[in-house]
C-alpha positions as semicolon CSV with decimal commas, in nm:
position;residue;x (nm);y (nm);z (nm)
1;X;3,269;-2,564;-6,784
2;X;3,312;-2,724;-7,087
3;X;3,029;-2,756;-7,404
4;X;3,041;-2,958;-7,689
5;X;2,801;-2,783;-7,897
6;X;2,851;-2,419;-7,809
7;X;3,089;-2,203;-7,942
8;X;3,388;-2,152;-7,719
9;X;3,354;-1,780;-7,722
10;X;3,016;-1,790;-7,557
11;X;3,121;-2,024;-7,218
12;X;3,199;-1,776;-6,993
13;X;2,885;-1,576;-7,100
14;X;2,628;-1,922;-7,084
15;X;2,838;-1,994;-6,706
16;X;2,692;-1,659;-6,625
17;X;2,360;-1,696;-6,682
18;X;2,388;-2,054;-6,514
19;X;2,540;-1,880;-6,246
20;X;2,256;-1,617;-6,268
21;X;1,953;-1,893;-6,271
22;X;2,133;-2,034;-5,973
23;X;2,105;-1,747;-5,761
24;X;1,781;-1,714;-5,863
25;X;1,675;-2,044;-5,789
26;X;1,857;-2,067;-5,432
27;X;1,598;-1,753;-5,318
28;X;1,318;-2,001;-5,439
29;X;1,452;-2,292;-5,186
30;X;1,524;-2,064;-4,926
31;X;1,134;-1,965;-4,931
32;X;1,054;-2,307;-4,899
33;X;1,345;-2,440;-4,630
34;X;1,225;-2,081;-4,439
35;X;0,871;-2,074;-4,486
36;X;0,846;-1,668;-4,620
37;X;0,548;-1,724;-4,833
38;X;0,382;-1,772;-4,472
39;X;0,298;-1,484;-4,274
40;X;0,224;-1,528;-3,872
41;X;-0,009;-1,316;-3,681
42;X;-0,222;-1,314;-3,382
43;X;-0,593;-1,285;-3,449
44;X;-0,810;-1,155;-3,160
45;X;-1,023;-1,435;-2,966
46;X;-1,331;-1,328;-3,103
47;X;-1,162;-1,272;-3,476
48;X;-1,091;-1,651;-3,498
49;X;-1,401;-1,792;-3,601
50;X;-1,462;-1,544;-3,892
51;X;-1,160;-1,570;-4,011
52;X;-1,140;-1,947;-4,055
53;X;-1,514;-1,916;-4,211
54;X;-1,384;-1,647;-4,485
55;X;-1,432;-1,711;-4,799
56;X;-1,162;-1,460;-4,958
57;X;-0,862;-1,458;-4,699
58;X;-0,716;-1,124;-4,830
59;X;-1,056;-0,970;-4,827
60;X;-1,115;-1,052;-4,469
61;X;-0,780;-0,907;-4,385
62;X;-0,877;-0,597;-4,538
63;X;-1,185;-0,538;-4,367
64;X;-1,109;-0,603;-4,060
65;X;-0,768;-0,380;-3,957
66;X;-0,514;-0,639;-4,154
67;X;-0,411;-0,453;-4,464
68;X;-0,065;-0,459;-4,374
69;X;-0,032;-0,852;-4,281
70;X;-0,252;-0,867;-4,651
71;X;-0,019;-0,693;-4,845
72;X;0,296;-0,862;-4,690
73;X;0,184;-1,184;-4,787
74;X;0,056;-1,084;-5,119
75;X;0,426;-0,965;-5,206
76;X;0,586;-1,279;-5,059
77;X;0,326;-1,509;-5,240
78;X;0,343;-1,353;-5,583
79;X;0,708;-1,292;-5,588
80;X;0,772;-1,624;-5,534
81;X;0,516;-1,774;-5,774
82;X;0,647;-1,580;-6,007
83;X;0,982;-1,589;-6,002
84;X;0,935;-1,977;-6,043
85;X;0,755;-1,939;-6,319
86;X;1,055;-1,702;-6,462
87;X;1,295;-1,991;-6,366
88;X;1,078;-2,249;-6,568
89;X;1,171;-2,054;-6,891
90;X;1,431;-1,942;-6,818
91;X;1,660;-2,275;-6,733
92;X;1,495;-2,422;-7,061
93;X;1,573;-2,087;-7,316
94;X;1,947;-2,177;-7,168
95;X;1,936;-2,534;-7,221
96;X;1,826;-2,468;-7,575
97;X;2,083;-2,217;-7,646
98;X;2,371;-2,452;-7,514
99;X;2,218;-2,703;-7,775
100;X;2,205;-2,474;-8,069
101;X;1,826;-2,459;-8,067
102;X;1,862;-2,066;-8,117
103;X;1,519;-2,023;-8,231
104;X;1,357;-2,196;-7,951
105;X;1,598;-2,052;-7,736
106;X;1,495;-1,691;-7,788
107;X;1,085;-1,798;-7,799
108;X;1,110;-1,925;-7,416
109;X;1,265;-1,558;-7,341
110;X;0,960;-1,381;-7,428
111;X;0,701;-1,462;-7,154
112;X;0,947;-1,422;-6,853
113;X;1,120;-1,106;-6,993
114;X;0,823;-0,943;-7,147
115;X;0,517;-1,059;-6,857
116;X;0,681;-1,204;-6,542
117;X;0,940;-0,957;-6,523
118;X;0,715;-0,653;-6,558
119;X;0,488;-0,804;-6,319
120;X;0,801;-0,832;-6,077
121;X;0,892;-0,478;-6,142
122;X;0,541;-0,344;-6,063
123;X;0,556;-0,550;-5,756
124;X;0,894;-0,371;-5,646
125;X;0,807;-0,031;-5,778
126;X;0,422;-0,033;-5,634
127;X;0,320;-0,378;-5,453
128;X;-0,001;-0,161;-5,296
129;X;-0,099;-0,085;-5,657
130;X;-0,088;-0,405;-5,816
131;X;-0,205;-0,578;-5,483
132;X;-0,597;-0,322;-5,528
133;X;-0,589;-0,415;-5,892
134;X;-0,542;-0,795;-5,873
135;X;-0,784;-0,836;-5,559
136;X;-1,041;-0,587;-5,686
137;X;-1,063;-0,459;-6,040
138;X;-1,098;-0,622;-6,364
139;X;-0,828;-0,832;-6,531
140;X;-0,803;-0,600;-6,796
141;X;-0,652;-0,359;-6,507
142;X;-0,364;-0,575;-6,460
143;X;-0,267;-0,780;-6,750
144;X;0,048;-0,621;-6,858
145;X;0,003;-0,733;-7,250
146;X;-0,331;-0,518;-7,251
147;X;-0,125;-0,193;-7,432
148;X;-0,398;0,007;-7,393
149;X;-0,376;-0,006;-7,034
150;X;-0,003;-0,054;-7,015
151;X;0,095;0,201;-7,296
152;X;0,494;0,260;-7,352
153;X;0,528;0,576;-7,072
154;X;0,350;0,338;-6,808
155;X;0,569;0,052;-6,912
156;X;0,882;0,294;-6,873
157;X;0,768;0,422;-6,560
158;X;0,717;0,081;-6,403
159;X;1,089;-0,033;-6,513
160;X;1,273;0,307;-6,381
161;X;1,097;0,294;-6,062
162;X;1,136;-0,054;-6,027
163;X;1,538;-0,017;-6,069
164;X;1,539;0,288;-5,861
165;X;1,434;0,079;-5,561
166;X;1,712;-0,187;-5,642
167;X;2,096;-0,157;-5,592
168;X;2,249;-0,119;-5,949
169;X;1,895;-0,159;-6,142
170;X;1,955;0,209;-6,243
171;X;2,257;0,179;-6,421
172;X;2,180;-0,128;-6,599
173;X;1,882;0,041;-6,754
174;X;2,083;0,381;-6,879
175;X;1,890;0,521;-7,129
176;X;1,611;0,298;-7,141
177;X;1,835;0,004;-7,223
178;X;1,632;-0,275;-7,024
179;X;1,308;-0,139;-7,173
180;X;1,448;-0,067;-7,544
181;X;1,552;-0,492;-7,495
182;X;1,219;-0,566;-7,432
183;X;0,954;-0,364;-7,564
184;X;1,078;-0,181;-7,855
185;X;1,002;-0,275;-8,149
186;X;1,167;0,007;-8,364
187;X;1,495;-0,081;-8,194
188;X;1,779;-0,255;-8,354
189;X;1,887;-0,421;-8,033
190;X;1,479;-0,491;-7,955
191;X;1,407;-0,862;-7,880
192;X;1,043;-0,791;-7,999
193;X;1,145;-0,823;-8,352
194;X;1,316;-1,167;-8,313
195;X;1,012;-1,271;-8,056
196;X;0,804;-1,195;-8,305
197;X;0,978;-1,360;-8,585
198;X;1,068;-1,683;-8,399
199;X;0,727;-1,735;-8,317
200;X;0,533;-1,704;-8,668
201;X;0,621;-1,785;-8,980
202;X;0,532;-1,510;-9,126
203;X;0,522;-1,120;-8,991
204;X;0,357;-0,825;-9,158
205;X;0,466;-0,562;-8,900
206;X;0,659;-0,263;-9,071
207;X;0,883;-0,305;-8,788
208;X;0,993;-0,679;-8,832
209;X;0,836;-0,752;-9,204
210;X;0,930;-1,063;-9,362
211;X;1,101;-1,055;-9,649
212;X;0,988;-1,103;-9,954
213;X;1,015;-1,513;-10,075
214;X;1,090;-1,590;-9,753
215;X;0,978;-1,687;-9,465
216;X;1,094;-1,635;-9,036
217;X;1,440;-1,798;-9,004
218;X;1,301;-2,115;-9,217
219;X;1,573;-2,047;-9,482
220;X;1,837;-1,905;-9,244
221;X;2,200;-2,021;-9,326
222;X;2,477;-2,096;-9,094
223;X;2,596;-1,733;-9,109
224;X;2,213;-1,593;-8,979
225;X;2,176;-1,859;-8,675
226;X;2,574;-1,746;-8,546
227;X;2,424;-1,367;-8,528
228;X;2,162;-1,433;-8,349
229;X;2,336;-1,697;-8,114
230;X;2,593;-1,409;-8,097
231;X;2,293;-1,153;-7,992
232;X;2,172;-1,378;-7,728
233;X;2,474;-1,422;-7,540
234;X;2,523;-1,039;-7,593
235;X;2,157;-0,919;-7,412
236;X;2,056;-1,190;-7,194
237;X;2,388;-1,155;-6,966
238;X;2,275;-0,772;-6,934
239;X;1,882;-0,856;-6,882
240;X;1,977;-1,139;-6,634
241;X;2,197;-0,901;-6,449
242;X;1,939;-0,662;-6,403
243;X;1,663;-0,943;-6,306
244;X;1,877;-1,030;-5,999
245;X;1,909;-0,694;-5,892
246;X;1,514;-0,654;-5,933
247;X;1,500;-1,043;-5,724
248;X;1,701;-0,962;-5,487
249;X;1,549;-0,595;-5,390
250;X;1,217;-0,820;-5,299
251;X;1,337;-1,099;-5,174
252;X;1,545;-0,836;-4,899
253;X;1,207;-0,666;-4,847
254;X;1,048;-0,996;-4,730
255;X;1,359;-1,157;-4,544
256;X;1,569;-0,960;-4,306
257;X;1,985;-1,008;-4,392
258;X;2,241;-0,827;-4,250
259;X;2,460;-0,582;-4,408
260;X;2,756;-0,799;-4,454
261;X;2,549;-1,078;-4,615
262;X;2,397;-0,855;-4,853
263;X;2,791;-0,670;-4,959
264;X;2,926;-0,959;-5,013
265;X;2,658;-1,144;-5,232
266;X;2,625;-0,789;-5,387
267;X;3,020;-0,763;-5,439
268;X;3,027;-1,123;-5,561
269;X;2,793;-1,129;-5,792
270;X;2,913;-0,814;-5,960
271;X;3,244;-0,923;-6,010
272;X;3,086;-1,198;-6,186
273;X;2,907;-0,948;-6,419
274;X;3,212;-0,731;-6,496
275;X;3,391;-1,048;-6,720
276;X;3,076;-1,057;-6,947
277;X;2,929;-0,699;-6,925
278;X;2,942;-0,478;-7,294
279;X;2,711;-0,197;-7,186
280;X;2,881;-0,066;-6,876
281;X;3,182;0,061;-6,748
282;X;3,228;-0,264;-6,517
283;X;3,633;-0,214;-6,419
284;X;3,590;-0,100;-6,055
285;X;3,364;-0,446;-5,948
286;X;3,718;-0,645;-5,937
287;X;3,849;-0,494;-5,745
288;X;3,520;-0,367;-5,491
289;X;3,581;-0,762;-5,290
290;X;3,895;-0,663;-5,165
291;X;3,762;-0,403;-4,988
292;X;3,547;-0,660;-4,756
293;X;3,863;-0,726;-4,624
294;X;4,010;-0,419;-4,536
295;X;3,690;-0,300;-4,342
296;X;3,701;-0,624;-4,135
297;X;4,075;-0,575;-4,089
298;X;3,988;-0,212;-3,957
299;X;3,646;-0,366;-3,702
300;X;3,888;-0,641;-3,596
301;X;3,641;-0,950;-3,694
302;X;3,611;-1,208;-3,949
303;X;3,405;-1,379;-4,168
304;X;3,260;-1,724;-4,152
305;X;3,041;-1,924;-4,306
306;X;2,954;-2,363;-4,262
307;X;3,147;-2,631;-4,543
308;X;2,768;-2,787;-4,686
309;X;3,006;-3,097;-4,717
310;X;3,167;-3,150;-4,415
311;X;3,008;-2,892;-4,135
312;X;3,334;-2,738;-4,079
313;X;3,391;-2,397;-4,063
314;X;3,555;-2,184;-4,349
315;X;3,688;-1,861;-4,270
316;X;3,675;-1,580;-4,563
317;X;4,075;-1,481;-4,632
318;X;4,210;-1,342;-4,899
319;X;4,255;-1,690;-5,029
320;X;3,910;-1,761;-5,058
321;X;3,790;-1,466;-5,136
322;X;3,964;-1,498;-5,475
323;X;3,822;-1,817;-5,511
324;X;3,477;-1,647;-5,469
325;X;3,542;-1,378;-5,769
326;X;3,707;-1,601;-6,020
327;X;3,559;-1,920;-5,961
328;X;3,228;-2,102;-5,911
329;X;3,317;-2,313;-5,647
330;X;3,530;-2,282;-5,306
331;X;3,778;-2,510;-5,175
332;X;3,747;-2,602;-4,811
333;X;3,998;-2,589;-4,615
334;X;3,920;-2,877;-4,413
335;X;3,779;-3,143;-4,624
336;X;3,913;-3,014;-4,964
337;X;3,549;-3,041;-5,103
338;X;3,424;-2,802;-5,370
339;X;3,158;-2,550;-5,209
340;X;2,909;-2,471;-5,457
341;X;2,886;-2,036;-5,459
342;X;2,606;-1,970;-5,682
343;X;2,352;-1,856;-5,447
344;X;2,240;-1,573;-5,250
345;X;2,421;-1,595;-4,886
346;X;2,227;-1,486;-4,609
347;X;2,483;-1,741;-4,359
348;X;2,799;-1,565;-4,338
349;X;2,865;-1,461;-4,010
350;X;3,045;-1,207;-3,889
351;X;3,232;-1,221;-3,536
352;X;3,512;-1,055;-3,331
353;X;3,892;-1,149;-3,320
């Protein structure tokens, strides 16, 4: 795509995180089109009457033998909630960025990033925990900006058990990178500082003081707003990166897809990452989608998956496979339609020769 405001050298970064939002947003409409914020059960005969009387849903569940069906739809409920929420911010922190709004751009990062996506890791990394400290405790318990409760080592512990649990969460948060983005404020690569700064005018913190006769990026020149446009094209690829793999480590706990599905939208989507990434060795990701190919060469099937335009079928070649790692739409082969790609497949299907 083309901008007219936006610095040429930052497209193929901003298509990223378009792409990335996409993805993000196609798990949202698949909850909806599949109903997986609902969970189904059958309730005893004599269970029935209670349990449409109950005043706390969740509570009854727990008390009477449920946990499990609680918990499960606690996860589905919250994830989803919250990853719209993240999506709401998100979309707009791009749409400012594309428009040069820089500083209003990085303001709308700070409550998904800092809040909704710690609240998303705690779900991955401990859903039972969270779930007994949102139903039962205090709020204090589980409001993630409370630092006394959430100190720095919790915080840490949250985020690398949280990316443990996901595919390639682990590597995007080497040494503490994801947290050091978001939460540390004695960092030169932290976030916090220019959070903090974007948001007041002035800031006494030794950490991200302002200057002396001046005041937060009021008097910045041209020079100042290109370094910071530069910086947010350089993190938020890396933090949106890592968000999907967090996203998508839920969303597969909540809706069963097979293993080809989840290769490909894993291979996919990391070939994506490896034209924008600058903190990881990315080389190998090109070159992983080929592979798909082989292994279906060696099980003698094939992959298909519907034209949204047309209904027809589109079988995955070698072709169209390209058209998957370099581009942002498909071709089909029958209509000669563009196929939108940015989403998270859960359709292909897989049959013998």
């Amino acid at each position: 795509m083309s901008y007219s405001i936006l610095p040429k050298k930052h497209w193929k970064k901003h298509d990223y995180l378009l792409y990335s939002y996409d993805i993000l947003g196609n798990m949202l409409r698949q909850a909806d089109s599949k109903s997986l914020s609902t969970v189904k059960f059958n309730l005893k005969e004599d269970e029935v009457e209670s349990f449409e009387n109950a005043e706390d849903i969740f509570e009854w569940l727990d008390n009477n033998g449920y946990h499990k069906i609680a918990l499960s739809q606690f996860t589905s409920h919250v994830f989803f909630s919250l990853l719209k929420d993240f999506c709401y911010y998100i979309y707009e922190s791009i749409s400012c960025s594309e428009r040069g709004k820089v500083t209003v751009a990085y303001s709308l990062l700070r409550k998904p990033l800092r809040d909704n996506l710690l609240y998303l890791e705690w779900l991955l990394a401990n859903n039972e925990e969270f779930y007994q400290k949102i139903m039962y405790q205090d709020i204090d318990e589980y409001d993630v900006s409370n630092r006394k409760v959430f100190t720095n080592e919790r915080v840490k512990k949250i985020i690398k058990l949280a990316s443990s649990k996901s595919y390639m969460g682990e590597s995007l948060n080497t040494n503490n990178l994801i947290y050091k983005f978001r939460f540390e404020s004695k960092e030169e690569m932290s976030l916090q500082k220019i959070w903090n700064r974007s948001m007041h005018i002035v800031t006494r913190s030794n950490n991200y003081r302002t200057e002396r006769n001046n005041l937060n990026f009021i008097f910045a020149n041209l020079d100042d707003w290109n370094k910071f446009w530069d910086y947010y094209y350089t993190v938020l690829p890396q933090l949106m990166a890592y968000v999907l793999e967090i996203c998508e480590a839920i969303f597969l706990s909540i809706l069963e897809v097979d293993e080809f599905n989840i290769l490909l939208n894993r291979m996919i989507r990391l070939a994506k990452y490896s034209d924008v990434s600058e903190f990881i060795e990315t080389s190998m990701f090109k070159n992983n989608p080929s592979n798909i190919l082989e292994i279906l060469d060696e099980q003698n099937a094939s992959i298909t998956f519907e034209c949204e335009l047309c209904n027809e079928v589109i079988e995955l070649n070698k072709d169209i496979l390209n058209q998957f790692i370099y581009n942002w739409f498909v071709t089909c082969t029958s209509c000669h339609g563009k196929h939108n790609i940015c989403r998270y497949y859960t359709n292909f299907d897989v049959k013998e020769k």
